[in-house]
N, C-alpha and C positions, 0 to 999 in steps of 0.2 A: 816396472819393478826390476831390481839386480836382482839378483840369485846367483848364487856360487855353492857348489855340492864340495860338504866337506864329510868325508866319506859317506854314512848312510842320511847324513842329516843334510836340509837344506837350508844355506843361510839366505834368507830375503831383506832386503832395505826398500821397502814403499817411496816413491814420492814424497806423501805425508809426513814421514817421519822427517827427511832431510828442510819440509815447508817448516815445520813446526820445532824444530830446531835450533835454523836460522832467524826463527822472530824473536824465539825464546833469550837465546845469546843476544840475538840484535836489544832487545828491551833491556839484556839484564844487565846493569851498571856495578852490581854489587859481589861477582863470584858464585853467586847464589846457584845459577843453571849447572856450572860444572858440580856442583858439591851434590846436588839433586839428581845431575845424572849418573853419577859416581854411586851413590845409594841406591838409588834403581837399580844398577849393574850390580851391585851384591845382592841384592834382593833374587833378581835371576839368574845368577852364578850359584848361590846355595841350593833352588830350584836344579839347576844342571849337575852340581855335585850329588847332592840324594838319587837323584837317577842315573849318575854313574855306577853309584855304591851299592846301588839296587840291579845293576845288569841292563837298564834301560836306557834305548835309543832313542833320543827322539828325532822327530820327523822332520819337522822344521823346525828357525826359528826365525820369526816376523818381526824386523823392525817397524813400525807405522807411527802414524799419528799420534793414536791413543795411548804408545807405547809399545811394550814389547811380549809378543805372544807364545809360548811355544808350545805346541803340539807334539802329542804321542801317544796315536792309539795304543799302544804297549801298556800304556801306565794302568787304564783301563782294566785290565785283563789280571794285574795283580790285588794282593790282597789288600783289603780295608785299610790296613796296617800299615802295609810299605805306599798307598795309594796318598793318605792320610799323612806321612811323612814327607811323602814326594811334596803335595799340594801344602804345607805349613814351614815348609824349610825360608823358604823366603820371608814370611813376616817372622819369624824365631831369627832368620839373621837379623832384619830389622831393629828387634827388639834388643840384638847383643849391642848391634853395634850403637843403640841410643844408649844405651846404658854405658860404653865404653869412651863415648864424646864426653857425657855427660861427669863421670869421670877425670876426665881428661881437661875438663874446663871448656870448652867447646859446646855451650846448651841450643844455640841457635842450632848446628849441626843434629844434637841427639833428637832436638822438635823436630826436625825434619824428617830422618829417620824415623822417629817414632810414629810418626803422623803417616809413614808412605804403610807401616806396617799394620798401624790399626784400619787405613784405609784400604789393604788389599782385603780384609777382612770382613769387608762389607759382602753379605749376600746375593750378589747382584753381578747380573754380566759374565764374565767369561774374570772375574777376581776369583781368589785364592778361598776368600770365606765362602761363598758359594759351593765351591767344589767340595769341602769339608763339610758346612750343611748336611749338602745332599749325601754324602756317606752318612753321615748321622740320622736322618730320615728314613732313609733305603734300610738300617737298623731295627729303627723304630715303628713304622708305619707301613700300609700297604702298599706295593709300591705305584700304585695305579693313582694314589691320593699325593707321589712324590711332587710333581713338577707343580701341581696348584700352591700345596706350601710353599716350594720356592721362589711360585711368583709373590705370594703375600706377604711373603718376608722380608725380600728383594724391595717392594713396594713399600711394606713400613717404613725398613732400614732408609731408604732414600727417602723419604719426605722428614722424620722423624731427624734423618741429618741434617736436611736442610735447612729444616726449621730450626736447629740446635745452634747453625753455625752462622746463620742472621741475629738469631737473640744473643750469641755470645759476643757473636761480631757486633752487635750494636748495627746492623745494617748486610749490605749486599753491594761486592762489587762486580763485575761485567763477568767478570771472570768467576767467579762464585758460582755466578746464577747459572751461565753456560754447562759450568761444571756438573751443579744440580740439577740442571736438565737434561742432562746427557745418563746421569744415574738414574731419574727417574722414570727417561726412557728407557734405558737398559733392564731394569726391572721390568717393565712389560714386555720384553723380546722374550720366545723362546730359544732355549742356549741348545 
């Protein structure tokens, strides 16, 4: 792993991320990976800006495999409110900037967009919809009954999608099903 300390935060780039990458560009004939990874980056740069605007630090940030992660016990320790913003800044960019392609003439772009931002929203794993859930729950319920809903939800949401995106796809390809099996494992991890 690199790592480079920029001032209180750590930037890390995994292995993983530079494998998965190079296949990704390597496969992709069509521009499609830069434009996807370019959407990502604003997805976690909105994420970054709310936790500026908020006084918070974060800890890290993890480029890998699966993407890109960032950490800050900090955000924790604030309110609902500013927690809830910090964790929805990134699909709320999403959603601007599909609306703004989509605008724009540009709809293969806003699908993408849109799709990166409905899909952080999924309940599951170390995703954005998750973290908002569980404030939502921790509101509503005891909190000792929190973490079983968010496996069950987690759990739905991931088969419920998978099943969605074969019957709509008319099918499943390699990549689909990886995908789908990576969320429906991630719903059974404790986060």
């Amino acid at each position: 792993m690199i790592e480079l300390k920029l001032g209180r935060t750590s930037l890390r780039w995994d292995f993983s991320f530079f494998a998965v990458l190079a296949v990704f560009f390597w496969l992709d004939k069509t521009g499609f990976g830069l434009m996807s990874l370019s959407i990502c980056a604003a997805h976690e740069l909105a994420h970054l800006i709310i936790m500026k605007a908020a006084g918070i630090t974060p800890e890290s940030v993890t480029f890998y495999g699966a993407g890109i992660r960032i950490t800050s016990p900090e955000t924790e320790s604030r309110s609902p409110t500013v927690q809830a913003a910090v964790y929805a800044a990134g699909c709320v960019m999403n959603f601007l900037l599909a609306a703004a392609m989509f605008a724009a003439g540009l709809e293969s772009t806003a699908a993408v967009s849109l799709f990166t931002g409905v899909f952080n929203l999924l309940p599951i794993g170390e995703f954005d919809g998750r973290r908002l859930l569980k404030l939502l729950l921790i509101a509503l319920m005891k909190p000792e009954n929190v973490d079983g809903m968010l496996r069950l939800c987690g759990i739905i949401s991931a088969v419920t999608g998978a099943a969605a995106v074969i019957i709509i796809g008319k099918g499943a390809s390699p990549t689909l099903l990886i995908t789908m099996i990576y969320l429906i494992v991630m719903s059974f991890r404790r986060v």
